[in-house]
NUSELUM-266005 format. One record per residue: residue in three letters; y negated, x, z negated of N, C-alpha, C in turn. Coordinates in Angstrom, 3 decimals. Each point is the difference from the previous one (the first is absolute). Example, Ala and Ser with C-alpha at 12.3 -4.5 7.8 and 13.67 -1.06 7.14 Angstrom:
// residues 2
<"ALA",<5.690,13.190,-7.800>,<-1.190,-0.890,0.000>,<-1.200,0.900,0.000>>,
<"SER",<-1.050,-0.350,0.720>,<-1.190,0.820,-0.060>,<-1.090,-0.770,-0.730>>,
***
This chain:
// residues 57
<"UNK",<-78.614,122.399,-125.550>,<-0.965,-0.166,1.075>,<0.688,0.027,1.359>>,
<"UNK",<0.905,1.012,-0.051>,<0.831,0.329,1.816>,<0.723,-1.450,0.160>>,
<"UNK",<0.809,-0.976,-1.452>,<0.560,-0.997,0.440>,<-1.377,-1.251,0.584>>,
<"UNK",<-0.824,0.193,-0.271>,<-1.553,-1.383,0.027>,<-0.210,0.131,1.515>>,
<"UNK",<-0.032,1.679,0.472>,<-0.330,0.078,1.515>,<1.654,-0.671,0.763>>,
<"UNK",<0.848,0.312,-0.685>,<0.981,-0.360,0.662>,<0.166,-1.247,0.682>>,
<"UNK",<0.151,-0.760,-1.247>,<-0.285,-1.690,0.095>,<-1.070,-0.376,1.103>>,
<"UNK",<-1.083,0.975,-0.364>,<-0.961,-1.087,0.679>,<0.158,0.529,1.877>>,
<"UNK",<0.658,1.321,0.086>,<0.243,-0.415,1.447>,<0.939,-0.619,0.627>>,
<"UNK",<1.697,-0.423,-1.152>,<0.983,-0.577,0.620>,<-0.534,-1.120,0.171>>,
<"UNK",<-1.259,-0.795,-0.958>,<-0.116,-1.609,0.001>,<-1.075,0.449,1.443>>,
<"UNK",<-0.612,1.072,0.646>,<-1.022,-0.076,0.884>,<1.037,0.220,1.258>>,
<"UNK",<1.099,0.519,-0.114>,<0.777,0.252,1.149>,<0.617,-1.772,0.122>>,
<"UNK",<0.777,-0.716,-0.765>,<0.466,-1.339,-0.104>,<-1.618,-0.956,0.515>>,
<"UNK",<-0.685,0.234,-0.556>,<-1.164,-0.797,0.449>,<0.246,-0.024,1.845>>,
<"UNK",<-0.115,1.709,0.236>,<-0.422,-0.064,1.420>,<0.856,-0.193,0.902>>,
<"UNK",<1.327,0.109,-0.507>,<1.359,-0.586,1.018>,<0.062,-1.713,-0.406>>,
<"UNK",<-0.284,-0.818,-0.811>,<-0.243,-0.671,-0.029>,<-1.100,-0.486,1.135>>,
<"UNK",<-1.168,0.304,-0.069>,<-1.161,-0.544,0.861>,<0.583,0.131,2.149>>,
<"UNK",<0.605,1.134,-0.222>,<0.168,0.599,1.408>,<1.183,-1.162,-0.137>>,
<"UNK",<0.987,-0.432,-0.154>,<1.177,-0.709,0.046>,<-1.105,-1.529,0.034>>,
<"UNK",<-0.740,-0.519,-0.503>,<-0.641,-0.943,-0.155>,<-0.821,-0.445,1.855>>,
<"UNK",<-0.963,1.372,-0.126>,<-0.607,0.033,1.085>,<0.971,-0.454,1.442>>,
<"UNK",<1.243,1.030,0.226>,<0.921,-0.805,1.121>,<0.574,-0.975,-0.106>>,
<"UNK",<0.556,-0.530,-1.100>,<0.148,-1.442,-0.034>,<-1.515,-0.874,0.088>>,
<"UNK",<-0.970,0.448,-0.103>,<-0.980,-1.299,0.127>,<-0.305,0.238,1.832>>,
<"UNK",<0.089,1.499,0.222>,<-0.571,-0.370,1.511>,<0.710,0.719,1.296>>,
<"UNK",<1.415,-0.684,-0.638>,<1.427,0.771,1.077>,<-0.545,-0.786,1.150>>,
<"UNK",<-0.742,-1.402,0.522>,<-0.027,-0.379,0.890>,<-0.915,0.742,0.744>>,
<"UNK",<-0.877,0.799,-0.175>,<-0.946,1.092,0.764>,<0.163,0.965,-0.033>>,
<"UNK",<1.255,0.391,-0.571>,<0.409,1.381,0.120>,<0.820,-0.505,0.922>>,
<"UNK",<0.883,-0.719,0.315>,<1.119,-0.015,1.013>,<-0.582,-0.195,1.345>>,
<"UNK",<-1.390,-1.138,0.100>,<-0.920,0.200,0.959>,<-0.487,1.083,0.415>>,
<"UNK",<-0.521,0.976,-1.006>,<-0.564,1.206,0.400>,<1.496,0.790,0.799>>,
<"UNK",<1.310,0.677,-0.713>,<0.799,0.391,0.946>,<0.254,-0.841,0.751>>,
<"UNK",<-0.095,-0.997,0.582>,<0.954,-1.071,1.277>,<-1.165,0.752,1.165>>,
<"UNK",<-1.360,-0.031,-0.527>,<-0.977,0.670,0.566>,<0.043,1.119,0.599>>,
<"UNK",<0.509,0.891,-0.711>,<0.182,1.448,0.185>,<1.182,0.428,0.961>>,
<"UNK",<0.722,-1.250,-0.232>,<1.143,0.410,0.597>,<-0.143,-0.817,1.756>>,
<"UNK",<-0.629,-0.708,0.251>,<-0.332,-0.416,1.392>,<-1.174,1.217,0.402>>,
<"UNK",<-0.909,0.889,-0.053>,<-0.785,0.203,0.321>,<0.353,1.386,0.181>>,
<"UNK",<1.272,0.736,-0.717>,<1.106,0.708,-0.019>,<0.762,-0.552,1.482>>,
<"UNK",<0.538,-0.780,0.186>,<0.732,-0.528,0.953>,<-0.421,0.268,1.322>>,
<"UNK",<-1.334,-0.754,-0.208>,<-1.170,0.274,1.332>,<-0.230,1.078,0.402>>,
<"UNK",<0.022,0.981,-1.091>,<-0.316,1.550,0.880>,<0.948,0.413,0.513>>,
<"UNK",<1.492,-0.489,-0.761>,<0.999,0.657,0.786>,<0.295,-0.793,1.340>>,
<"UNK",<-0.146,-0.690,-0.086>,<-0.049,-0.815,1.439>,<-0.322,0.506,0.687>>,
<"UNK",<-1.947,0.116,-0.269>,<-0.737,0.740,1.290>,<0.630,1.902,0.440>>,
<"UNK",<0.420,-0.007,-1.043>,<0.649,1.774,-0.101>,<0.841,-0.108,1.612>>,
<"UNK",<1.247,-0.846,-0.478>,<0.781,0.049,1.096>,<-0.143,-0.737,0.921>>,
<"UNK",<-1.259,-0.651,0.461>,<0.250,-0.962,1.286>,<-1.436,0.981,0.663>>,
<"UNK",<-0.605,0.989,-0.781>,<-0.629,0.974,0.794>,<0.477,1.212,1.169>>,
<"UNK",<1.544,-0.253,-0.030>,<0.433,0.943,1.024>,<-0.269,1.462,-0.329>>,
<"UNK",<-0.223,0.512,-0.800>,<-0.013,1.122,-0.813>,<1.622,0.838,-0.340>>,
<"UNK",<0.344,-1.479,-0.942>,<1.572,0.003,-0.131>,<0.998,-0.195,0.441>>,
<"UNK",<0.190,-0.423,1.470>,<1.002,-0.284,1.295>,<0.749,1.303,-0.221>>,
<"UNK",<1.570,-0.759,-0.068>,<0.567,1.636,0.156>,<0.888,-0.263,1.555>>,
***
């Protein structure tokens, strides 16, 4: 019986690295959109950070 549970979670662990490996290859183009995103809007605050005169040394 301990080997039946075994199996059935290595084939449920392979299933789900499978699907997650699937999922970024089908939608790396909106994930790279989403960080290119993150990373300008990131940018922008630091911008406004230092052109607020706060940080003048």
């Amino acid at each position: 019986m301990k080997g039946n549970k075994l199996l059935v979670v290595v084939v449920a662990a392979v299933v789900f690295i499978a699907a997650a490996v699937a999922a970024i290859y089908l939608f790396r183009n909106e994930i790279a959109d989403f960080f290119v995103d993150v990373k300008s809007r990131i940018d922008e605050k630091i911008m406004k950070l230092q052109n607020n005169g706060e940080y003048v040394e």
